[in-house]
N, C-alpha and C positions, 0 to 999 in steps of 0.2 A: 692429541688434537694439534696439527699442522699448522703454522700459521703464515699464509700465502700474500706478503702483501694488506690490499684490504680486505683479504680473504680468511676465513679458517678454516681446513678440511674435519669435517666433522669424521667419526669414526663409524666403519656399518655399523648395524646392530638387529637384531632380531624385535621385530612391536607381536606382540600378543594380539589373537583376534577372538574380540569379545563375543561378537555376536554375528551369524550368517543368517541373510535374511534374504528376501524378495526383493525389496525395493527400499534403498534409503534414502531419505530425505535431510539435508544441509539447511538446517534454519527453520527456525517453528514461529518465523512473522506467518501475513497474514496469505501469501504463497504456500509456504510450507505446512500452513493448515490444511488450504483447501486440499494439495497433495496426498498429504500421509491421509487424511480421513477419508479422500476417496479410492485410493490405492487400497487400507484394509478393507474396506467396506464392501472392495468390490474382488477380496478372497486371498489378496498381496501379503504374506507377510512382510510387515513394515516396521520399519525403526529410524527414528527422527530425534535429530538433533539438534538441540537450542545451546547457543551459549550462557543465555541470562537465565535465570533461576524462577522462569514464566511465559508464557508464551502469546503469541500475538505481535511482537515485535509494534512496528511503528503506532498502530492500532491499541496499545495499551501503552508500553514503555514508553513512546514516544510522545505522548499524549496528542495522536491525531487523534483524538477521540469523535470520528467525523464518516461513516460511509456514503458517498457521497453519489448523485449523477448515475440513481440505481434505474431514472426511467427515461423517456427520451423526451422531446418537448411536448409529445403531442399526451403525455402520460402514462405511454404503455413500457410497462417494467420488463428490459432489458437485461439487467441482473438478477440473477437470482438463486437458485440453489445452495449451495452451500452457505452464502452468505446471505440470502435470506433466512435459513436456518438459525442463524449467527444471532439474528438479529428477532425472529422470533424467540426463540428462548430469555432474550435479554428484555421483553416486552414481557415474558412470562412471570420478572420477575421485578418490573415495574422499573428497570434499566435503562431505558432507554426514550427519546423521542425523535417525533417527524412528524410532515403532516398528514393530515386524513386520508387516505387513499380516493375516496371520494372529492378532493381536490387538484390529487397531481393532474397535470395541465392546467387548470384553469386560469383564464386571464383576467376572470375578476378582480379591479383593481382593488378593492376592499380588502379581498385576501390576500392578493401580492402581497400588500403594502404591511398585512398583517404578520404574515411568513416573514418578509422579511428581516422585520423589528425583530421577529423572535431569532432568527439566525441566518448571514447571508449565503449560507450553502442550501436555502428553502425555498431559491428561487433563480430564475432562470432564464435568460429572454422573454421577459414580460407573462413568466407567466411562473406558477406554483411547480417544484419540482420536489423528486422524491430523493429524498438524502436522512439518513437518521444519525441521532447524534446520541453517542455510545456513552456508558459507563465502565470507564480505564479497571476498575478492579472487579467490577460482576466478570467484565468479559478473560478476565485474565482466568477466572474458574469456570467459566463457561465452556472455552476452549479446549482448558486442560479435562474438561466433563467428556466432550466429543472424543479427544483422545484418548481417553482411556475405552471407551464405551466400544470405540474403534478395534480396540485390542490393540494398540500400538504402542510399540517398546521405545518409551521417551528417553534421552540422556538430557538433562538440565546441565547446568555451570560445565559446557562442554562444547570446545569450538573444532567443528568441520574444518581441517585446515589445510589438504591434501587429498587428491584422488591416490588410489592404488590401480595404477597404469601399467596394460601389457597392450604396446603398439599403440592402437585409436580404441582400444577396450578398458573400460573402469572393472575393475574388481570391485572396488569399493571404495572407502575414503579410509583417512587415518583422522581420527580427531584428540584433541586435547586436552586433559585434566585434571585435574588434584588427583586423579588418579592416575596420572603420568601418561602415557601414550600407548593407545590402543588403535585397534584396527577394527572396522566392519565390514566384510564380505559381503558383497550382494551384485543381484544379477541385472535392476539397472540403478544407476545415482539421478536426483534431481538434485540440482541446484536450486537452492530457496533463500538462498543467504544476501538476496538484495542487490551485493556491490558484485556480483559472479567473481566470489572468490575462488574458484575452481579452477576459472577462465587460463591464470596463467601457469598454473601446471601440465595443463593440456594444452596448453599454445593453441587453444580457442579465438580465433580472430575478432576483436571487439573495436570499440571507438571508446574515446570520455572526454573529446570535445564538448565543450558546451557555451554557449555566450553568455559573457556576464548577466545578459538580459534578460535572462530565461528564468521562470519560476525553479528551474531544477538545479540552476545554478548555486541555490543557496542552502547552508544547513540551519538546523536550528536549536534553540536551548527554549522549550515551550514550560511556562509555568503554572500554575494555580494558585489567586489568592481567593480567601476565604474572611468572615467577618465584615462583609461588606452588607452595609443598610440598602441594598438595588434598590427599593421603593424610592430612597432618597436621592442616590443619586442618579438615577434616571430621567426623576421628575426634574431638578436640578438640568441635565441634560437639554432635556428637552421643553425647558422653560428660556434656554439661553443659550442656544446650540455655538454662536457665535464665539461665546466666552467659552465652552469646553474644547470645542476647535483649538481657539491660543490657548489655553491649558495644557493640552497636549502637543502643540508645535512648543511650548515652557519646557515641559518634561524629557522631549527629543534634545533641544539643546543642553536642557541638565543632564545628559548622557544614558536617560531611560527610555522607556517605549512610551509612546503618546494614547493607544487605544486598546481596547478588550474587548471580548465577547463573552456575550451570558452562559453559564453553561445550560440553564430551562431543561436539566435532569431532576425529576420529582426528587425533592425535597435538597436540593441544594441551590438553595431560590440568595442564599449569604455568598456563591463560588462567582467569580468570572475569570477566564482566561485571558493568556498574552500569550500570541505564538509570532515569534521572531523570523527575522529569515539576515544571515548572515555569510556573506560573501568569504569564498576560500579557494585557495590553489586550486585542492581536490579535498575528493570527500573519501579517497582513501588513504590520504598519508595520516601518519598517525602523529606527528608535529604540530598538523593544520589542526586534526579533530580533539587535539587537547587545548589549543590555545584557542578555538571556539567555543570551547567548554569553559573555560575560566573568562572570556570575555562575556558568555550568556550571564552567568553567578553574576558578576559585575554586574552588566543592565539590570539584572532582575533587582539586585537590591537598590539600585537608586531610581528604578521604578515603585518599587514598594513604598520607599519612606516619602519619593513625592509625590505619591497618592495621600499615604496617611495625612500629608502634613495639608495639602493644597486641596484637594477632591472630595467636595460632599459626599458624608455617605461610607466613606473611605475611612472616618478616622478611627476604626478600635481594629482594621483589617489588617491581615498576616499572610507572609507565603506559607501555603500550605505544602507546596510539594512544586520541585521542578523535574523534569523530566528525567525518566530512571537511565535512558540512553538517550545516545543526543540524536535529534531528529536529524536523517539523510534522505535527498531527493533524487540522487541518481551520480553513477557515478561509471561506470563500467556498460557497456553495452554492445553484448553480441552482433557481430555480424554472419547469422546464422543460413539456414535452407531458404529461407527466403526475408529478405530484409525488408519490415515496413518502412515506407520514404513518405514524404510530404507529399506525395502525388498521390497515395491512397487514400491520404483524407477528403481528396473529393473526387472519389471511387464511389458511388450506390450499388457496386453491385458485389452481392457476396461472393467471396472463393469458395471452392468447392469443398476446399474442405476447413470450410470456417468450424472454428469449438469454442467461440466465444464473442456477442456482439455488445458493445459499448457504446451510450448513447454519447454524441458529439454537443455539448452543453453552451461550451466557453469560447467560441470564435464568433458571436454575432451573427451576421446575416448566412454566413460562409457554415453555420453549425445548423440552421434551417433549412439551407441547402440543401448539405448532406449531414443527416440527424444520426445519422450511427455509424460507427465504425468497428470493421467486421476484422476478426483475427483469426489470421489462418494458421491451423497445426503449424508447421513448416518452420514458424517464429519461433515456435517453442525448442526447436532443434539444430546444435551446433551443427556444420559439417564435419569438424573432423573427429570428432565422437561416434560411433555409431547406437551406445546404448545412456545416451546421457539427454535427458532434458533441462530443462533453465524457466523455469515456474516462477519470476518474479519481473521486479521492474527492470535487470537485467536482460529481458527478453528482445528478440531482434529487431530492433528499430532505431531510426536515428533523432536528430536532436527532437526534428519538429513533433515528430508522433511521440515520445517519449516525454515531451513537457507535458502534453493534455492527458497522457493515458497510463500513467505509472501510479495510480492510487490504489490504494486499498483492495476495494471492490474487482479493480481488473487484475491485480495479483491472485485473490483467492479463484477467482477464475480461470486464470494462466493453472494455477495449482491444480484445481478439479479436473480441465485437461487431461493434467500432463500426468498427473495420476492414475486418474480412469483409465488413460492408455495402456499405462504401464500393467494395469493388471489385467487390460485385456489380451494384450501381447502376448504376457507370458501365459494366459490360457491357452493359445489360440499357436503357443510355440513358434510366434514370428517374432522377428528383430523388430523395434519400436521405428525405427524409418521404412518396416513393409507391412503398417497398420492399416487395418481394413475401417478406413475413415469412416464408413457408411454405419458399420455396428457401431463405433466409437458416438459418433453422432447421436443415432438411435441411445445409446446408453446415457451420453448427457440429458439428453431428453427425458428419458423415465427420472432422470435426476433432480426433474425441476428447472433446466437449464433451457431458455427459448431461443432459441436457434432456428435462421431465416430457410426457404427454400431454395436450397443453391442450385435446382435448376431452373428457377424461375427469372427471366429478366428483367430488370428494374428501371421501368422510365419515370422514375420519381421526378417530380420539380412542385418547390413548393409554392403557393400560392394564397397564403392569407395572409392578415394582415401586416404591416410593416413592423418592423420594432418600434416603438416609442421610448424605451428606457438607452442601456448601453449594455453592453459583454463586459464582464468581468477576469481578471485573473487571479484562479483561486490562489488562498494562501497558505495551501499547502502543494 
């Protein structure tokens, strides 16, 4: 081994290839679910690769424990298929909460006001919205349920860390781990791994601009304590809201977090959360994401003991658990086939080959406007790739689209796409950039997946009543 300067020449060497598959998948968050499950489901052999020792990424590790913004204002569910799926099963198993379906939209202030108290992702310009609020370890076996059921060849404690590149062709990727370095062969790669770590092997053209100001700017250390009396302190709360306000402006300058939310998952009525959001360089050097890691530890513990000591309610309470990977909000962003910009957010009218619509929640008057925001194939797809897609919050868009649209809910989405594609392509013996949108379509559809008429014109303008409350920016 050579050593060049600040350089060292490493030496060739021959990687063993473990597994030849149809289609592989980089990352098993909540992109690289919707992916691999709908790639085998739909005839692909698939093999999907997690680093962490579980699957779900942000959505369980991270403790977003939150799908969010699954209907539009007016209550009709925008998202759904796979992650609806997700989310059934978790109901199956007494995992999970939201509100009644028989409420999403309404503007009854009773129930606003009721949703909200229970959680502020349950509501939505003035009116009840549909978001469910997960269970971090059902759903970690839930997932890993899908996937197996799926037929799909999982590698756990193993990072994606390289494509196997001939020209603007993947072979496959090369991943990492205790079992030293391996290769998988397959005929296309999704990237699902969040931060498109792929991107700069392929000299994939992306951005990671972002303003301080932005929700996506920030990472996070989210925790859970547990042994909390809520009945107490709530009433507490809300007997004197004035005094828990300074208690928590107390607690910010004691150098901890000031506020929490309940978790109101059946029978953890003792939990409530803290999710942080913490400014950095970036969110892929690994200098920043260790010293954001040891700064969250810090907050967390001197949030903990100034609850025990100061907060009704609080005093026999414990961290129970901080988050297993550190929460990230975007960092890496394609600039693909076709780039979402801030001028398509007040677009009503679908692309023709939209595979995915999302309803527009969080911009106030400007989200009544225009209530949904449609995603066309095209985003899912580098140019200088020809057989690679990008099934996460990496997907092509720039800052503004990518602060309101990189959750959960529209990763597994991004996923189901760009999967279904994959295995309809290689049915149908086309390269996945000369995909016959129309069957694609058609197949999300038998999927569950509500997708608008793109040849239909949209002279939407809304017209009822005004906001009375304000827009929110979520916090995640």
């Amino acid at each position: 081994m050579a050593n060049n300067g600040n350089f060292i020449r490493e030496k060739a060497r021959e990687t063993k290839v473990v597994n030849d598959c149809d289609v592989v998948v980089v990352g098993g968050g909540p992109g690289g679910i919707g992916a691999a499950v709908a790639a085998a489901r739909n005839g692909a052999k698939t093999v999907l690769i997690e680093r962490y020792g579980y699957l779900g990424g942000m959505g369980t590790g991270g403790l977003v424990t939150i799908i969010p913004q699954l209907a539009d204002f007016t209550g009709k569910q925008q998202i759904a298929g796979i992650t609806q799926e997700w989310i059934d099963r978790l109901a199956a198993k007494n995992a999970v909460d939201m509100p009644k379906k028989e409420h999403w939209g309404s503007m009854d202030r009773e129930l606003v006001r009721y949703y909200f108290e229970r959680s502020f992702f349950y509501t939505r310009l003035d009116r009840v919205s549909y978001a469910a609020i997960i269970d971090a370890e059902v759903s970690k076996f839930i997932l890993q349920e899908m996937v197996n059921e799926a037929g799909i060849k999982t590698y756990c404690h193993a990072w994606g860390t390289e494509p196997i590149m001939e020209g603007n062709h993947m072979r496959g990727v090369i991943m990492e781990s205790k079992s030293g370095r391996q290769a998988i062969t397959a005929k296309i790669v999704i990237d699902s791994t969040g931060d498109g770590d792929l991107f700069p092997y392929a000299n994939i053209a992306c951005e990671t601009n972002i303003p301080p100001n932005y929700r996506i700017a920030n990472l996070s250390v989210s925790f859970w304590v547990d042994g909390v009396d809520l009945k107490a302190a709530m009433a507490w709360r809300k007997k004197d809201m004035k005094a828990a306000m300074e208690l928590g402006r107390k607690c910010m300058e004691a150098g901890g977090l000031g506020g929490f939310m309940t978790s109101n998952l059946p029978d953890q009525e003792h939990v409530v959360w803290f999710h942080t959001r913490y400014p950095n360089k970036s969110q892929i050097d690994v200098e920043e994401l260790t010293r954001v890691e040891m700064v969250g530890r810090e907050k967390m513990m001197k949030t903990v003991e100034f609850f025990r000591a100061n907060h009704p309610g609080f005093e026999k309470s414990f961290c129970v658990l901080t988050c297993p990977q550190l929460g990230t909000r975007s960092s890496r962003r394609m600039i693909g086939e076709y780039w979402l910009t801030e001028k398509d957010l007040a677009d009503n009218q679908p692309f023709k080959d939209t595979i995915a619509v999302f309803p527009d929640l969080d911009r106030g008057q400007a989200s009544l406007d225009h209530p949904n925001m449609f995603i066309p194939y095209r985003a899912l797809l580098p140019k200088e790739v020809d057989n690679m897609f990008v099934a996460c919050r990496a997907f092509s868009s720039d800052m503004h689209v990518q602060d309101f649209f990189n959750l959960i809910p529209h990763c597994i989405a991004f996923g189901e796409a760009a999967g279904t594609a994959s295995a309809l392509a290689l049915k149908a013996g086309v390269g996945i950039k000369n995909a016959d949108i129309k069957a694609l379509q058609k197949q999300l559809s038998k999927q569950g997946v509500p997708l608008p008429d793109v040849n239909k014109k949209v002279a939407y303008k809304y017209e009822g009543p005004a906001l009375v409350g304000q827009s929110f920016t979520p916090p995640h």
